[in-house]
C-alpha positions in Angstrom: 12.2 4.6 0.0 10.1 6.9 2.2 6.2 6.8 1.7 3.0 7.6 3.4 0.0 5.4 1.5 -3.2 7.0 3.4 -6.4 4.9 2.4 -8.2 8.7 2.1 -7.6 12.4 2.5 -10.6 13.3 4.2 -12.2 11.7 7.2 -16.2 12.1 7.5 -16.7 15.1 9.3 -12.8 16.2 9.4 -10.6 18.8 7.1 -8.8 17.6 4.0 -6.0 15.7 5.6 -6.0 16.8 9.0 -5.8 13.2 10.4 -2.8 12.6 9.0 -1.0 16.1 10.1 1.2 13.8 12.4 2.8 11.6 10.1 3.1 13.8 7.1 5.2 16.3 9.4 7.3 13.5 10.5 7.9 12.5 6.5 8.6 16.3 5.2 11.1 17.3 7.7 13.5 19.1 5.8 11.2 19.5 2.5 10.4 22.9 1.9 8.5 22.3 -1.7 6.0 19.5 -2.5 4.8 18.8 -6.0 1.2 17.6 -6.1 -0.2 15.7 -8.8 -4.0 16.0 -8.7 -4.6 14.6 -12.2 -7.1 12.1 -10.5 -9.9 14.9 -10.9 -10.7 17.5 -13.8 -10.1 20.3 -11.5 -6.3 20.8 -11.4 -6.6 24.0 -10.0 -9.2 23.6 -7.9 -8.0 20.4 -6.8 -4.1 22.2 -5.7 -5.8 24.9 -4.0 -6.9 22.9 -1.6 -4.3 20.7 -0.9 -2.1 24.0 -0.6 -4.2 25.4 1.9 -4.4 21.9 3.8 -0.3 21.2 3.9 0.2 24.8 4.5 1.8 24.8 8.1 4.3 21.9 6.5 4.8 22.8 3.4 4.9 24.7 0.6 2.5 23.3 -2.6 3.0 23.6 -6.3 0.5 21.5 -8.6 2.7 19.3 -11.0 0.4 20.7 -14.2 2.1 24.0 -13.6 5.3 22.7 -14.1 7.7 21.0 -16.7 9.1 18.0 -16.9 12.4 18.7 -16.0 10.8 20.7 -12.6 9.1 17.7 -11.8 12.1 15.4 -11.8 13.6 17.9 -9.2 11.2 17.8 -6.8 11.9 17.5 -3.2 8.4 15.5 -2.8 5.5 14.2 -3.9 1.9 13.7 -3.1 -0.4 12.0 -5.9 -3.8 12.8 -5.0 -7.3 10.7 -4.8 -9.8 10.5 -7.4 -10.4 8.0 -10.6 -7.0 5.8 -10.3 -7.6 5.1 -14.2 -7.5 8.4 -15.1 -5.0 9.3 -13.1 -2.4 6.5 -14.4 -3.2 7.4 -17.7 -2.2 10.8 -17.1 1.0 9.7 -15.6 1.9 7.5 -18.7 0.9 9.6 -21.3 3.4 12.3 -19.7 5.8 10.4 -18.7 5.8 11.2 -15.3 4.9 7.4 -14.0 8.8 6.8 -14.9 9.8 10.1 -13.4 8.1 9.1 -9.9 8.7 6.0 -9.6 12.7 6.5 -10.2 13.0 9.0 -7.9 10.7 7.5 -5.1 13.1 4.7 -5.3 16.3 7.3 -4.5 14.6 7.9 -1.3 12.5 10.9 -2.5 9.4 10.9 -0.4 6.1 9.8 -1.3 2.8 10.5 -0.4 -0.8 8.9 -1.7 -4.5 9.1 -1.1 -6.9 7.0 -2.2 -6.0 6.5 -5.7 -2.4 8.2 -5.3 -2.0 4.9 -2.8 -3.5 2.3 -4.8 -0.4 3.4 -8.0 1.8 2.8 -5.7 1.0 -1.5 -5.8 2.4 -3.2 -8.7 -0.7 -2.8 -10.6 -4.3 -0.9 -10.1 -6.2 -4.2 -10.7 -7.6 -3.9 -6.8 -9.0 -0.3 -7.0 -12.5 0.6 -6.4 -13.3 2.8 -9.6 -14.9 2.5 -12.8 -12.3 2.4 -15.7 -13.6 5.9 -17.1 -10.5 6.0 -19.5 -8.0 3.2 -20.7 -4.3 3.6 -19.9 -1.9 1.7 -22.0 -1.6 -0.7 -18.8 -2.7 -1.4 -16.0 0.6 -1.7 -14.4 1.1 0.8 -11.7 4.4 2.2 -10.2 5.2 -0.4 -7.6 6.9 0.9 -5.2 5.6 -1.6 -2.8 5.4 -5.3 -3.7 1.9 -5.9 -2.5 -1.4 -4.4 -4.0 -3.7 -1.8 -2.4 -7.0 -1.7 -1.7 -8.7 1.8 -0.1 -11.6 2.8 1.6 -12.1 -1.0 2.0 -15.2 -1.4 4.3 -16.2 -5.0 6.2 -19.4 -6.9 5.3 -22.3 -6.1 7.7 -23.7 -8.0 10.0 -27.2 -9.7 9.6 -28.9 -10.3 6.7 -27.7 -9.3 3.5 -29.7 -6.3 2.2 -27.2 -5.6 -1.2 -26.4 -8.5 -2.9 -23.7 -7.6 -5.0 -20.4 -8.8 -4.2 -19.0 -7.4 -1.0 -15.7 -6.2 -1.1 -14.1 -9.2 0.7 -15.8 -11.4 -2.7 -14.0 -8.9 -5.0 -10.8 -9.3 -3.5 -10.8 -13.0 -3.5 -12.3 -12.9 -7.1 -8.7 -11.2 -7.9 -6.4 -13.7 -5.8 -8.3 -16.3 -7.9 -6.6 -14.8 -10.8 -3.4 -13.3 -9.3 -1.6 -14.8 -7.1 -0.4 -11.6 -5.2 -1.1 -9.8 -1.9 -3.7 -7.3 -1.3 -3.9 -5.0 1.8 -7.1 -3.2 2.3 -7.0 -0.1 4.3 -10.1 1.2 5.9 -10.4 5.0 5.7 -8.5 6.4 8.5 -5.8 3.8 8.0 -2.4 4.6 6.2 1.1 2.7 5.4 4.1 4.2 7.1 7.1 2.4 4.2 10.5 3.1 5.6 12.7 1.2 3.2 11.3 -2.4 3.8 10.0 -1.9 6.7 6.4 -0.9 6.9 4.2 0.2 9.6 0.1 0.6 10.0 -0.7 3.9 11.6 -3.8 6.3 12.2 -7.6 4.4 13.2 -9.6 1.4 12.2 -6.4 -0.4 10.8 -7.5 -2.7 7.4 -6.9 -6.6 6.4 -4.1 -8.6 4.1 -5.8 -10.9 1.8 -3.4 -13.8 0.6 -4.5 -16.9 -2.2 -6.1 -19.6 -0.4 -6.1 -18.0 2.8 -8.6 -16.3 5.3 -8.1 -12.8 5.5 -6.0 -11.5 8.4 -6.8 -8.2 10.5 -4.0 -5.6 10.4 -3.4 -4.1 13.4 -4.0 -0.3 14.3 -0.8 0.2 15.5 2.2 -2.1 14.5 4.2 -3.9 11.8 2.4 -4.8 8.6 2.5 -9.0 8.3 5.4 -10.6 5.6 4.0 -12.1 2.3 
């Protein structure tokens, strides 16, 4: 399997995806057509517009609501886009296209994700950050990789405590006391390089692994993503 997971599309102040130009060239060599599903937002349109623009010097984009079933299992790529991951996996199992993806990932077909297009890719989408705004029929994801996902994860400030919710770190551990599973949280820059089984951290600010009964563990920035 071939995947980029980026923890985000956008970095503050940057273009949609232009931090990641470097290793989503490197991933479509040879791909001349890339479905994008963008059913994470309302705007499907809107939404493919602007990825097309953005992957235009790589590749050309068609937005998988434009297309049939059939079309979609043919395609030479994919990139499932950021937004509400619960709408967005509903979407995908109401159409059948969770199946679709995740069979053809698995034959080597590449994969790319933001945000919520990366946390589907875990085994379920119990670590995302969004409000359940619909109800899929599960909350099992696609699983592609055998560890789940967390994006945009940010570290608990320094000093006193001015928000006393839980941080993220609490949340996470809050789901390892429940699941005894593997969560890597990527802070925004960060992505997940998957080359079969072996899996690589690129771009800035790198993320931590989060394991039952353990302290978390800093990923690196640059370098081979820790073993279960």
């Amino acid at each position: 399997m071939r995947a980029l997971l980026m923890s985000n599309s956008t970095n503050a102040g940057g273009r949609l995806l232009e931090h990641a130009q470097g290793p989503l060239r490197e991933l479509l060599v040879g791909v001349s057509r890339l479905v994008f599903v963008p059913f994470a937002l309302s705007d499907h349109d809107g939404y493919t517009e602007e990825v097309r623009q953005a992957l235009s010097p790589l590749v050309d984009v068609v937005g998988a609501h434009t297309l049939s079933l059939a079309e979609i299992k043919t395609a030479p790529a994919y990139f499932v886009g950021g937004g509400n991951t619960f709408r967005l996996l509903k979407r995908l199992q109401d159409d059948g296209l969770a199946d679709i993806i995740r069979a053809r990932a698995a034959r080597g077909v590449p994969y790319i994700g933001a945000s919520a297009g990366t946390c589907i890719a875990g085994p379920s989408v119990r670590t995302t950050n969004d409000m359940p705004i619909v109800e899929p029929r599960t909350l099992s994801a696609l699983g592609l990789v055998p560890f789940h996902l967390n994006c945009h994860y940010f570290d608990t400030p320094a000093g006193p405590r001015q928000f006393m919710g839980e941080t993220r770190d609490e949340r996470l551990e809050q789901f390892l006391e429940e699941n005894d599973s593997v969560v890597v949280g990527l802070r925004e820059g960060a992505w997940l390089d998957v080359d079969g089984e072996d899996i690589r951290v690129g771009g800035r600010h790198g993320g931590k692994i989060f394991r039952r009964s353990r302290a978390p563990e800093e990923l690196p920035e640059q370098g081979g993503l820790p073993r279960a």
